[in-house]
C-alpha positions in Angstrom: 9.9 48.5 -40.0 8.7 48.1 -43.5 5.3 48.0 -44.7 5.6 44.7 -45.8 6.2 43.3 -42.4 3.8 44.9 -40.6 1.6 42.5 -41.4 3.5 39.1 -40.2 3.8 41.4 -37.1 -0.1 41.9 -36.6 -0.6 38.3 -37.4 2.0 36.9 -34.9 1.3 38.9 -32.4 -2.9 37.6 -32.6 -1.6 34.3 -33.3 0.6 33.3 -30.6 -2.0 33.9 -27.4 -5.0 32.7 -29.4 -2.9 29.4 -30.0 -2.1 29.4 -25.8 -5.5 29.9 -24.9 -6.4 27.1 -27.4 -3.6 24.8 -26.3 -5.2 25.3 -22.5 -8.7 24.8 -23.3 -7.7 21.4 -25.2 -5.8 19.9 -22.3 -8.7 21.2 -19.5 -11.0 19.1 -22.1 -8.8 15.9 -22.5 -7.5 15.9 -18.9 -9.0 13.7 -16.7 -10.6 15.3 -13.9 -8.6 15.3 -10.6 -9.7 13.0 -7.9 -11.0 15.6 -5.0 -11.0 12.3 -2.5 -7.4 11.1 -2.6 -6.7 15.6 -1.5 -9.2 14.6 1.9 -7.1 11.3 2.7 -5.5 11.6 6.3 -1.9 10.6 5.6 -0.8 11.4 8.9 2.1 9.3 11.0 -0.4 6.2 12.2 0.7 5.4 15.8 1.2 1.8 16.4 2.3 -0.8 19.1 5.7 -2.1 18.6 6.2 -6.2 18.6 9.2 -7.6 21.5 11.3 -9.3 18.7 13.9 -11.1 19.0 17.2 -10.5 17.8 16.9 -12.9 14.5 13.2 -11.8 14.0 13.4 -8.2 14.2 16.2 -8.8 11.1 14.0 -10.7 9.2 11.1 -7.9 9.9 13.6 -4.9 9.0 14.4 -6.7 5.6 10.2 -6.9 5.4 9.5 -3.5 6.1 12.8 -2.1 3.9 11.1 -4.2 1.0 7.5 -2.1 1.6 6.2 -0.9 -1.2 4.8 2.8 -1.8 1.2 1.6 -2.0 -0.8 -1.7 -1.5 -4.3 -1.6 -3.5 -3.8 1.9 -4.6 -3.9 3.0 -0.6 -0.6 5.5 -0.2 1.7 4.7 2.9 1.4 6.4 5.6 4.4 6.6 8.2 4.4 5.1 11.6 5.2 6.1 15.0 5.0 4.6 18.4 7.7 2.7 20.4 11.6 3.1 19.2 11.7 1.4 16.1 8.3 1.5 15.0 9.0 1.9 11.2 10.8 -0.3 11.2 8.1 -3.4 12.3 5.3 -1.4 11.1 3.6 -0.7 7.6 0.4 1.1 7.5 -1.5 2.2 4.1 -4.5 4.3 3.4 -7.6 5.8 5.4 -7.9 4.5 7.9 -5.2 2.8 8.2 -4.1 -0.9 7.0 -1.8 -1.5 9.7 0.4 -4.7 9.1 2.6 -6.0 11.4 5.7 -7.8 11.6 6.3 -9.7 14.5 2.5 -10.8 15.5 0.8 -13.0 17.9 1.4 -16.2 15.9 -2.7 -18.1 15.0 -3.0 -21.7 16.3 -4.9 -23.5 13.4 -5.7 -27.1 12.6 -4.5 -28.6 9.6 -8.3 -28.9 8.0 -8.7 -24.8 8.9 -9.5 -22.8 5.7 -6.6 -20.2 4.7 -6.3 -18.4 1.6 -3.0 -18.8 0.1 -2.5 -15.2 -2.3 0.7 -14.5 -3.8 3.2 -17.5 -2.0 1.5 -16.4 1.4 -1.2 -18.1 3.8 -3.5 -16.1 5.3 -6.5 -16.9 8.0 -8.9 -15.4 9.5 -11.2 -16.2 12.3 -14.0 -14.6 11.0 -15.6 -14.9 6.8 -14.3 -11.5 5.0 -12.4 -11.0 8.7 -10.7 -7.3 9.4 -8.0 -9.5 11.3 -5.4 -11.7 9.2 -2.4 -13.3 10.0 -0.1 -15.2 8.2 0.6 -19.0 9.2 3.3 -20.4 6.8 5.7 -18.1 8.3 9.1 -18.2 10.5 7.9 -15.2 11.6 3.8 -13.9 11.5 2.3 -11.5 10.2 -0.5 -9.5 10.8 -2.5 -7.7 8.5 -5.4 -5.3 10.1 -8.1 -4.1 6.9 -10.6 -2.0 8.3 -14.5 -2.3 7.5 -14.2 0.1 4.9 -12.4 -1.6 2.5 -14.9 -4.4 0.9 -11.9 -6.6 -0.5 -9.3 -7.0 2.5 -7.6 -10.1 -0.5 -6.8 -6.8 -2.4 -4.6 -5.5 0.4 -3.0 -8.6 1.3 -2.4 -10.2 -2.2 -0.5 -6.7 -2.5 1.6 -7.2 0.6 2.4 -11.4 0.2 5.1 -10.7 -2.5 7.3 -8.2 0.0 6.1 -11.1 2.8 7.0 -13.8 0.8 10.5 -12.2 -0.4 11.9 -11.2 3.0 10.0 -13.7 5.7 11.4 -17.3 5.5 8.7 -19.7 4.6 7.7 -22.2 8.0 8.0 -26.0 8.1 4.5 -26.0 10.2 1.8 -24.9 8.0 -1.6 -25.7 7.1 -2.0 -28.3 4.3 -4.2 -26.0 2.8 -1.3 -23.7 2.4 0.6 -25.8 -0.5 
């Protein structure tokens, strides 16, 4: 090697981990700290009871849950278990678990009942800012449990009434608060 290189040698060989060790103390600085509280989420199966469906309702439940999405109100899913077919009546989200339901209890309520109608879905509750919500312009209900620790259960199921509203027929019977 020539004198004359020797330098551009020196130089590169200076250069190149002084401009690594600046590249990785520029992104530490401009990368947004990491959330420690989503690593401490249990995202555990959630076990569940399984609705008795009938035959046409468990199909329109199946096309539900195959129409979930990956997360409702930033809350992750979370997989199922319980009876045969759980996952595929089931959707739970988050921690503790949102646990929605395909196939529930339908709500008797009179025509002058407040509902919330979010996304093309109505919703009741028996309770103001309930934890317990079911759906009641629907062939087939749905229920929606949002646990005390989430201060805006709407968030939750505004995100789930577009999959509801795609794959669950729309009722004859609801509410008049519902149109």
């Amino acid at each position: 090697m020539g004198k004359a290189k020797l330098p551009a040698v020196v130089a590169t060989a200076v250069a190149v981990p002084v401009a690594a060790v600046a590249g990785v103390v520029v992104f530490n600085a401009i990368a947004p700290a990491a959330d420690d509280s989503r690593f401490d989420e249990d995202l555990s199966p959630v076990s569940v009871e399984v609705p008795r469906l009938s035959d046409e309702d468990a199909v329109v439940c199946l096309a539900m849950t195959a129409k979930a999405p990956e997360s409702v109100a930033d809350l992750p899913a979370r997989p199922v278990e319980g009876e045969a077919h759980a996952s595929e009546f089931v959707l739970a989200y988050g921690d503790p678990a949102v646990v929605a339901t395909c196939g529930a209890d339908a709500v008797e309520v009179e025509d002058t009942a407040v509902v919330y109608l979010l996304n093309g879905v109505c919703w009741f509750t028996e309770e103001n800012g309930g934890t317990e919500w079911t759906t009641v312009d629907r062939q087939v209900p749905v229920g929606v449990t949002v646990p005390d620790d989430y201060p805006q259960p709407v968030d939750v199921l505004s995100g789930l009434s577009k999959t509801i509203a795609e794959a669950v027929p729309a009722s004859q019977d609801a509410p008049s608060g519902c149109s």
